[in-house]
C-alpha positions as CSV (number, residue, x, y, z in Angstrom):
1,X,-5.2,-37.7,-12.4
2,X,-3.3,-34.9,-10.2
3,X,-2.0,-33.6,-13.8
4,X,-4.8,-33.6,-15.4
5,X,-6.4,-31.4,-12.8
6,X,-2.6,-29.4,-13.1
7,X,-3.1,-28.9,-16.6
8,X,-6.5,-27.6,-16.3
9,X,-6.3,-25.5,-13.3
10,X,-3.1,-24.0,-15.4
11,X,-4.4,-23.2,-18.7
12,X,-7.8,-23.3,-18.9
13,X,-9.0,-21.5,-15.1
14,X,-6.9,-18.4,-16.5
15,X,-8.5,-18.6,-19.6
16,X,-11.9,-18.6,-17.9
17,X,-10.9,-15.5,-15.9
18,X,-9.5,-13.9,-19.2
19,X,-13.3,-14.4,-21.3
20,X,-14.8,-12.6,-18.0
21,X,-12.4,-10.0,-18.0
22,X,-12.7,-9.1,-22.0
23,X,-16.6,-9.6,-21.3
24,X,-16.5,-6.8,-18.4
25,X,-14.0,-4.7,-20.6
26,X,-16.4,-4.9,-23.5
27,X,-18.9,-3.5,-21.2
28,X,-17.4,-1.1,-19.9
29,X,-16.1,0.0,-23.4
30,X,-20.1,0.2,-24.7
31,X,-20.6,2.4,-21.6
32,X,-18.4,4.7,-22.3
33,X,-19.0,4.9,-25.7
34,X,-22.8,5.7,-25.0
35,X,-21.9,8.0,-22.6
36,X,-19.6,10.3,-25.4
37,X,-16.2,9.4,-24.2
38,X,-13.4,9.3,-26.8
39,X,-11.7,6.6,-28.1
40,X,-9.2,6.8,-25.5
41,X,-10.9,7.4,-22.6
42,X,-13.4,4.3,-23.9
43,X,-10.0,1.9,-24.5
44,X,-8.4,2.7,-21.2
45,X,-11.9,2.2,-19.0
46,X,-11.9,-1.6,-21.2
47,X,-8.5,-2.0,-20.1
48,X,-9.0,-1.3,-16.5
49,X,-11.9,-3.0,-16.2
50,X,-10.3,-6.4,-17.5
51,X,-7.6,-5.8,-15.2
52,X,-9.6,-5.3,-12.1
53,X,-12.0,-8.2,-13.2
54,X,-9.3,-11.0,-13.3
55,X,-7.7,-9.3,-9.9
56,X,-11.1,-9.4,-8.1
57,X,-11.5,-13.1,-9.8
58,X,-7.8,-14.2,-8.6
59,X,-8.6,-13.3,-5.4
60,X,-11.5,-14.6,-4.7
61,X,-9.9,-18.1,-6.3
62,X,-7.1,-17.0,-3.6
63,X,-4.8,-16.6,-6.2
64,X,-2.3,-13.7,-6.3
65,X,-4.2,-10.9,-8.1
66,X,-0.8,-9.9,-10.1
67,X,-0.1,-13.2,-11.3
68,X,-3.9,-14.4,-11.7
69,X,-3.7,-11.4,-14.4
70,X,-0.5,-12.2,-15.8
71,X,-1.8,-16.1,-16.4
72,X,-5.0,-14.7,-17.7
73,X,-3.3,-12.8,-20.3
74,X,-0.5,-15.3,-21.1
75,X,-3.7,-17.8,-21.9
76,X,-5.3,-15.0,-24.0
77,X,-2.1,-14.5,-26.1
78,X,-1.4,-18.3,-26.2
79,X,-5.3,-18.4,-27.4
80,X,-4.4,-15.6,-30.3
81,X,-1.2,-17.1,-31.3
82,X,-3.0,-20.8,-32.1
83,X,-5.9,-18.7,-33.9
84,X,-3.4,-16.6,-36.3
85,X,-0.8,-19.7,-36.9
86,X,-3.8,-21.9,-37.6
87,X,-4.9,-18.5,-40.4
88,X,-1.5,-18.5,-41.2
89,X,-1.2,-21.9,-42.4
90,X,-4.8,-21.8,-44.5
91,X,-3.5,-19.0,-45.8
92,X,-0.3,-20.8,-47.3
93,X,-2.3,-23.9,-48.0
94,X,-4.9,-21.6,-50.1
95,X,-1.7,-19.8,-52.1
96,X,-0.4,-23.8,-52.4
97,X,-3.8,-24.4,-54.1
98,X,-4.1,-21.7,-56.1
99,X,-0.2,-22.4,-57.7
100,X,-0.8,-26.2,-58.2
101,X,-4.3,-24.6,-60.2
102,X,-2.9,-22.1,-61.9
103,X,0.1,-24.7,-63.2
104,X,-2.5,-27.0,-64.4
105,X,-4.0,-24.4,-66.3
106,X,-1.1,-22.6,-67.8
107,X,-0.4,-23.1,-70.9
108,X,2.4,-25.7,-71.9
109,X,5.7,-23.9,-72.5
110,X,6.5,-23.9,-76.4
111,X,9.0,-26.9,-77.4
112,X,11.5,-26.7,-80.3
């Protein structure tokens, strides 16, 4: 049972704290875009507020705000990685598909 509750408090707390952090980031970067900021100014008030989201939710999980970010993103990426190797392979199983059609289909080469 202790690493069950390992596992979890290691991948999927951080992941927790990384959805409320890109939820607060999304907010802020609506803000700003309502309020006429460019694109800049709009991307780096997102990134801040993520940052100072998972800090403020690392600490209060008394966690080290530096590495209660650093997990956060790490399960993010980790998160991204599993979505585009999972697109990947659909991707390569769809061109699969499409050859074995397009074989049956083609016409039989010419014999002599």
């Amino acid at each position: 049972m202790t690493s069950q509750v390992r596992r979890f408090t290691d991948y999927f707390v951080p992941l927790l704290m990384a959805v409320g952090g890109l939820i607060v980031g999304r907010v802020a970067f609506g803000y700003a875009a309502q309020q006429g900021a460019n694109l800049y100014w709009q991307a780096g008030l997102a990134v801040l507020a993520y940052t100072l989201t998972v800090a403020l939710l690392g600490r209060v999980g008394n966690d080290d705000p530096y590495e209660a970010v650093a997990d956060a993103t790490r399960a993010l990426a980790y998160v991204i990685q599993a979505a585009l190797a999972g697109a990947l392979e659909l991707l390569c199983l769809a061109v699969q598909l499409l050859a074995f059609i397009g074989g049956h289909l083609a016409p039989a080469p010419a014999t002599t």
